[in-house]
Backbone bond lengths (Angstrom), bond angles and torsions (degrees), N, CA, C in turn:
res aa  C-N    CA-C-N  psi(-1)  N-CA   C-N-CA  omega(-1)  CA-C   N-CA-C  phi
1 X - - - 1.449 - - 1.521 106.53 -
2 X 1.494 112.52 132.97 1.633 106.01 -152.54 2.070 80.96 -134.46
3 X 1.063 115.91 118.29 1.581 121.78 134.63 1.488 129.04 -101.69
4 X 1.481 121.49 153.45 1.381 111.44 178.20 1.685 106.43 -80.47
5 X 1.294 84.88 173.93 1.664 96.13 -177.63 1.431 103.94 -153.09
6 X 1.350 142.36 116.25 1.463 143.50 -175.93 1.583 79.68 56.02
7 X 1.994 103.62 -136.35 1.219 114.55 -166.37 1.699 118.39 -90.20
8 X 0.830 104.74 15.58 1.707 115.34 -178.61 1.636 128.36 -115.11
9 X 0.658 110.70 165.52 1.979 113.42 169.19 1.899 107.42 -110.93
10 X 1.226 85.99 124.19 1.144 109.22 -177.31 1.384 115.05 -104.79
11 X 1.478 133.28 145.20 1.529 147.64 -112.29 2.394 67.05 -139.00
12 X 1.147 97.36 110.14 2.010 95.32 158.00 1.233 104.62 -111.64
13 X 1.161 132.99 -47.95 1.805 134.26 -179.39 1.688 103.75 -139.21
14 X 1.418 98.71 159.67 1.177 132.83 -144.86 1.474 129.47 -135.98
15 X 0.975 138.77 74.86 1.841 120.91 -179.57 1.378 110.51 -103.15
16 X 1.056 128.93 128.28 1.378 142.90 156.96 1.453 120.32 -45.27
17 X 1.295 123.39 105.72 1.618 103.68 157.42 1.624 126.48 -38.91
18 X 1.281 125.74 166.43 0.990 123.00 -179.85 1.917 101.74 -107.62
19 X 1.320 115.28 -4.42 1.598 120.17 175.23 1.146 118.53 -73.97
20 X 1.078 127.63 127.73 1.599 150.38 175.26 1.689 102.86 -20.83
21 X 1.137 109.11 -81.33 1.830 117.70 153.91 1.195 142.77 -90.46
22 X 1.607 95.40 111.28 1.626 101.69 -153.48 2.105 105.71 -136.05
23 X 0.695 100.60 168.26 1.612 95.64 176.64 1.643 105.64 -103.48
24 X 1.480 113.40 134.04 1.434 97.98 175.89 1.793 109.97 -127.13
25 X 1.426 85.59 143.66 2.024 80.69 171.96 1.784 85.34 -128.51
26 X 1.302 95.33 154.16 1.403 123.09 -174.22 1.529 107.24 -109.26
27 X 1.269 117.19 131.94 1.305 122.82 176.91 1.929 105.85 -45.69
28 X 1.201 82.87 132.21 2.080 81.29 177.49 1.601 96.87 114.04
29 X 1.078 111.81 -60.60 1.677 131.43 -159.85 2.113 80.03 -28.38
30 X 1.525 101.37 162.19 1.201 108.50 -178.00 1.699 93.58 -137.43
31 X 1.157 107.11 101.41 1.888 99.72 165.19 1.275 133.50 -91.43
32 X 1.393 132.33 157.23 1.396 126.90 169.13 2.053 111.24 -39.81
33 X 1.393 89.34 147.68 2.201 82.08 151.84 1.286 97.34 -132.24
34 X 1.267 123.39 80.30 1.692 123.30 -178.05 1.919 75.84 -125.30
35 X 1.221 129.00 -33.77 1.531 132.49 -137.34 1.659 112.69 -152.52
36 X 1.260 122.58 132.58 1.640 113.32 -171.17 1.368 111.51 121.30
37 X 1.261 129.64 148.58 1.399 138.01 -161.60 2.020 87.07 -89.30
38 X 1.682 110.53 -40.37 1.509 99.70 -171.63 1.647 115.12 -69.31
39 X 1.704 102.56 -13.81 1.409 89.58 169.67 1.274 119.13 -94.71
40 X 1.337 115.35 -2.30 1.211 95.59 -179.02 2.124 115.98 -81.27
41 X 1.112 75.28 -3.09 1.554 108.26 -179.73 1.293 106.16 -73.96
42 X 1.035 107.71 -80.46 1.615 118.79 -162.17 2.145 100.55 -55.87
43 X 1.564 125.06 -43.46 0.804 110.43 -170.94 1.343 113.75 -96.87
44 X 1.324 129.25 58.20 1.541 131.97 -174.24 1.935 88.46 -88.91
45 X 1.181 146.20 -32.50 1.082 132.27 174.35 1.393 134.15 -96.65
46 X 1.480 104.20 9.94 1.644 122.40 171.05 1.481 120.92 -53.90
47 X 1.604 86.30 140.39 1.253 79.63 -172.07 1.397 116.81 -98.83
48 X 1.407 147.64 158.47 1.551 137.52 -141.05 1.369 87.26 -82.27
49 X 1.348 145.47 -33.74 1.985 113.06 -167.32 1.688 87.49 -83.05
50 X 1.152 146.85 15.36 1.256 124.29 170.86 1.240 100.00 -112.31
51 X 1.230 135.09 -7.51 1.458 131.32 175.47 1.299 105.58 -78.04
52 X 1.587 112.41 -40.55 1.738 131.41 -173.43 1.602 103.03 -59.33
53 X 1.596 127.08 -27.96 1.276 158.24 -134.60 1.815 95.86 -101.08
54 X 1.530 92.95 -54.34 1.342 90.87 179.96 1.145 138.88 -116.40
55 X 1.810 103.25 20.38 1.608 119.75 -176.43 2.020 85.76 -99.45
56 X 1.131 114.82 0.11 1.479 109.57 161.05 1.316 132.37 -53.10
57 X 1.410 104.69 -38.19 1.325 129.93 -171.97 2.313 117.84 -87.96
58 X 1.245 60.94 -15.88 2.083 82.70 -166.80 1.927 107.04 -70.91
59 X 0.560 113.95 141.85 1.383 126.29 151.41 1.491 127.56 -50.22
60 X 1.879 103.15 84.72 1.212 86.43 -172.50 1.609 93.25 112.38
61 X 1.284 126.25 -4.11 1.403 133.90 -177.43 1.164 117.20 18.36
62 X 1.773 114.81 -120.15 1.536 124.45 -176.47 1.344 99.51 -43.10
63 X 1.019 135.43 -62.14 1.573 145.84 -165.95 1.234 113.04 -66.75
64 X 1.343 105.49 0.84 1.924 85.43 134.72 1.125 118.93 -137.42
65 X 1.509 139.62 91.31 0.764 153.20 -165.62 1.326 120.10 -138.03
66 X 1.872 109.25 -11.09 1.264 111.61 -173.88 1.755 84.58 -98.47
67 X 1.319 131.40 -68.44 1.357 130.89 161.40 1.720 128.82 -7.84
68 X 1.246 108.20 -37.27 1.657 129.17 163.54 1.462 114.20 -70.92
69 X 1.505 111.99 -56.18 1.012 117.77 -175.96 2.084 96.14 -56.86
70 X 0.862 107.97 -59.49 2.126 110.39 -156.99 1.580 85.93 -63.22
71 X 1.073 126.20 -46.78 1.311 112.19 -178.37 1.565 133.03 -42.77
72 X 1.716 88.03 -58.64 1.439 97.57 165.96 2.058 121.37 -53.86
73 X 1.109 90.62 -37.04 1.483 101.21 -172.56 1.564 103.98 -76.30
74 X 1.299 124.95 -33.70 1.519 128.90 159.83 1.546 123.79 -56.78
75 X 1.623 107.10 -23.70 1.553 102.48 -176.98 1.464 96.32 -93.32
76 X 1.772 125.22 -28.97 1.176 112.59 -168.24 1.460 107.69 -74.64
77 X 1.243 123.20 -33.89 1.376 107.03 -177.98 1.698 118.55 -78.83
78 X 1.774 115.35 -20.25 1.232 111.42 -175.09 1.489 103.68 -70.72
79 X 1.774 112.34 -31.92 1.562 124.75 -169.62 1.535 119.75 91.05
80 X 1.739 113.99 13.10 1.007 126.80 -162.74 1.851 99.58 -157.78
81 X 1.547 114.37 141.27 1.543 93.07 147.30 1.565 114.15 -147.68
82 X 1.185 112.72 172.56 0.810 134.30 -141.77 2.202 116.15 -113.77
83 X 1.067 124.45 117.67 1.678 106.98 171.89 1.582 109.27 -154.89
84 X 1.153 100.78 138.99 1.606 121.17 -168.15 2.066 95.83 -122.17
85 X 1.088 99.77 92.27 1.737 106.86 168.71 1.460 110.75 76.31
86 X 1.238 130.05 -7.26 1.700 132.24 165.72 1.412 114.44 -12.33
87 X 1.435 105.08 -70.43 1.195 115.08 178.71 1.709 133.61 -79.85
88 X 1.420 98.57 -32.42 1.220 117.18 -167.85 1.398 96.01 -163.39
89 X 1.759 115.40 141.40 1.550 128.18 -164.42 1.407 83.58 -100.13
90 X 1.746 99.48 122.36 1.524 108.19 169.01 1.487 110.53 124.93
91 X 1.374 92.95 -23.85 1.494 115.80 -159.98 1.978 103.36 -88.03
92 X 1.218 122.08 128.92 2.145 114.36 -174.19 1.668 75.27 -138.02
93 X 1.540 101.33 147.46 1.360 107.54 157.39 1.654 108.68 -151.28
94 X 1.706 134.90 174.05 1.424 102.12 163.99 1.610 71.11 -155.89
95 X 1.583 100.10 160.60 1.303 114.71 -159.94 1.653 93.57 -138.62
96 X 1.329 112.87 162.21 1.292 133.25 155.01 1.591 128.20 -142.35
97 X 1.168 112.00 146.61 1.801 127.42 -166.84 1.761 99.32 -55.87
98 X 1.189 98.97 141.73 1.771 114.30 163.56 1.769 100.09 -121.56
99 X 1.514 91.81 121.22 1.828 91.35 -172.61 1.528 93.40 -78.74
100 X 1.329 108.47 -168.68 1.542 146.95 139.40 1.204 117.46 -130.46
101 X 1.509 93.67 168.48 1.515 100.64 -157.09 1.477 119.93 -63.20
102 X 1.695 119.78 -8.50 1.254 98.28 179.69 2.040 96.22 -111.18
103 X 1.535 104.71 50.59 1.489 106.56 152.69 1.917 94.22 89.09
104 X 0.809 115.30 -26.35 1.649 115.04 -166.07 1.438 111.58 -69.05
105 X 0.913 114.92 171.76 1.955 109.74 167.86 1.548 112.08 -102.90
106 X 1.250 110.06 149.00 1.356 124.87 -145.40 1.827 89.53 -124.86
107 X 1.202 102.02 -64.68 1.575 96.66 -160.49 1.522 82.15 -151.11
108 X 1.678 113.36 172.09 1.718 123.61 -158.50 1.542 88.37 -142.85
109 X 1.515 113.97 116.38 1.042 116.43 163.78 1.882 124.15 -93.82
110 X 1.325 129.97 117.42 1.263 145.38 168.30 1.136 138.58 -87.64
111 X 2.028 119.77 146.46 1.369 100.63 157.81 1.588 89.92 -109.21
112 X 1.296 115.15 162.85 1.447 117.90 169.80 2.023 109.73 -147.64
113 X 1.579 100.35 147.77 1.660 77.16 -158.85 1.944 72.14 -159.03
114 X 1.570 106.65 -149.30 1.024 141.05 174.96 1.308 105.32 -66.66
115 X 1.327 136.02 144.32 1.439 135.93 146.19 1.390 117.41 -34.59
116 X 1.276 110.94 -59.98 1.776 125.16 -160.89 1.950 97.63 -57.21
117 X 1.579 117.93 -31.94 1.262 118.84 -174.59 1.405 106.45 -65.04
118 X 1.680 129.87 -0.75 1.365 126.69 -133.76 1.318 103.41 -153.09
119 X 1.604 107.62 48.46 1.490 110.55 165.54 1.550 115.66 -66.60
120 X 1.408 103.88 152.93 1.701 92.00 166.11 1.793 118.99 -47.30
121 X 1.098 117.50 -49.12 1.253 130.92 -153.65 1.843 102.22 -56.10
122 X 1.341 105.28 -27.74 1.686 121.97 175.91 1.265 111.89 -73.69
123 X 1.465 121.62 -54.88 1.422 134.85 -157.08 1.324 94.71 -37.52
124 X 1.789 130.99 -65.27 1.654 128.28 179.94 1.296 118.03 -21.69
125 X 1.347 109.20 -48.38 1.504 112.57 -163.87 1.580 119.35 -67.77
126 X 1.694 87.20 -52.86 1.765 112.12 -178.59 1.570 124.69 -48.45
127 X 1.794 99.31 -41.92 1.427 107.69 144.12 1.040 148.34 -48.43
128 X 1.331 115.73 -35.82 1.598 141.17 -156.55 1.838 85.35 -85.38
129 X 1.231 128.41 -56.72 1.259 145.18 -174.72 1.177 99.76 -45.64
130 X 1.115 125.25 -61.11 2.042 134.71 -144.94 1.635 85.95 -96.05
131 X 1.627 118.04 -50.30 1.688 90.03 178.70 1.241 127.01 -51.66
132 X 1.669 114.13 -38.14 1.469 125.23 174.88 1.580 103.99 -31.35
133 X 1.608 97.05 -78.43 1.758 113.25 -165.51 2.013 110.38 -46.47
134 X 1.589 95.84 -37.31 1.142 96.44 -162.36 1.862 110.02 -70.76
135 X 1.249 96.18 -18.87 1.471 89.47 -171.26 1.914 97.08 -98.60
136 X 1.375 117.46 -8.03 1.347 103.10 179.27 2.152 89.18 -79.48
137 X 0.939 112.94 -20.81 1.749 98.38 172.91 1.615 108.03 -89.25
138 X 1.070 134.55 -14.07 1.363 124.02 156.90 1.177 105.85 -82.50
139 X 1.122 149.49 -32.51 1.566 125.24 159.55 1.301 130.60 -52.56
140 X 0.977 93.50 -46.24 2.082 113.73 178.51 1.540 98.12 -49.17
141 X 1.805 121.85 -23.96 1.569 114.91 -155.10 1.596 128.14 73.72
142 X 1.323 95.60 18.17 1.736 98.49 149.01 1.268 118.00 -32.25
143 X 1.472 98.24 136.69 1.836 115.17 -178.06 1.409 113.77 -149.54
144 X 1.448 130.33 126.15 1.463 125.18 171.76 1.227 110.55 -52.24
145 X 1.664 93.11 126.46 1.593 105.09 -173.80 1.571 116.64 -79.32
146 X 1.756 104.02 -0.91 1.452 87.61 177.78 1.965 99.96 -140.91
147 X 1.101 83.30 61.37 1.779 100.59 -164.15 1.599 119.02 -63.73
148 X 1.409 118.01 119.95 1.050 117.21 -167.46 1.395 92.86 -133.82
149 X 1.303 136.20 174.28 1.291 124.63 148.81 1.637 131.32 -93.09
150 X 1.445 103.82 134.80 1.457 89.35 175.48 1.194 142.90 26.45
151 X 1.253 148.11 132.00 1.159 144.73 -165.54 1.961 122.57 -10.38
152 X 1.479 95.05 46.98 1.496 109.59 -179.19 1.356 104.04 -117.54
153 X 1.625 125.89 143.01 1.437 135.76 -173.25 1.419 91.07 -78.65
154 X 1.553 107.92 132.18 1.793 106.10 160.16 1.928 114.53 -60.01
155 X 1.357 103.40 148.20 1.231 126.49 173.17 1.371 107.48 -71.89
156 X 0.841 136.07 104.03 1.474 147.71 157.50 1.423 133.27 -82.28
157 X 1.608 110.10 124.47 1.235 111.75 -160.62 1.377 112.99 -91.54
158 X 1.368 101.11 -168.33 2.442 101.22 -174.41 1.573 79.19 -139.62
C-alpha cells in the first residue's frame, strides 16, 4: 500500500509473499514516482509542475515526461496500471486507486513480485483481486494518513 509523501511513494503496509523469490518493500521504504504501475496510480490527479518536479529525478529526466504523462492517463482510464521492469529489470507489478471521499486517490494498492509471476494471461485476475480489496478500503473511508497536497510541505505543529 503506497501513498505519496513530498516527491516520492511511500511503502504504509506491507505483506510478504510466502515464495522463496519474492520482491520486498518495507513499510517506510520511499520510492521514485517517475516509474511503477503504483505511480502511475497514485498520480492520475497531478498536477503538471509536480510531474515536471519528478521527471527530474528519472532517467532520462525532462524527457520523460511525455511517457509519464500517457502512462498515467492509460492507468486512469484502464482504472488500473500496469509495469514490467520500469524500475528494475525483473521487476512486474500492477496497482489499483484507493479513493477518498471526495473521489481522488488517496493511496495505490499492489501486487509486485517477479516478472515470470506476470504473464499477460494473469494480469485480469491480479486486478480483479486488488479492485475487490481496494474498494472494500474505499468504502471503509480510507484516507492518507499523512495528507498533504501535492507537491506542498506538510504543516507542522508545536
Amino acid at each position: 500500500l503506497y501513498v505519496i509523501h513530498n516527491a516520492t511513494r511511500v511503502c504504509i503496509a506491507q505483506e510478504e509473499s510466502p515464495m522463496p523469490l519474492r520482491h520486498v518493500v518495507h513499510v517506510g521504504d520511499e520510492l521514485p514516482l517517475w516509474a511503477g504501475a503504483s505511480s502511475k496510480v497514485l498520480l492520475r490527479d497531478a498536477p503538471a509542475n509536480f510531474l515536471e518536479r519528478i521527471v527530474q529525478a528519472a532517467p532520462g529526466g525532462r524527457e520523460h515526461l511525455p511517457v509519464l504523462t500517457e502512462d498515467i492517463a492509460e492507468a486512469a482510464r484502464a482504472g488500473y496500471g500496469v509495469s514490467h521492469g520500469e524500475r528494475e529489470v525483473g521487476l512486474s507489478a500492477v496497482a489499483v486507486p484507493i479513493l477518498g471521499g471526495q473521489g481522488d486517490v488517496v493511496a495505490s494498492l499492489s501486487y509486485s513480485g517477479p516478472t515470470s509471476r506476470f504473464p499477460d494471461d494473469r494480469i485480469p485476475d491480479l486486478i480483479a483481486d486488488l479492485q475487490w480489496a481496494a474498494k472494500q478500503l474505499t468504502d471503509r473511508g480510507f484516507d492518507h494518513p499523512l495528507r498533504t497536497p501535492l507537491g506542498r510541505r506538510p504543516v507542522r505543529s508545536t
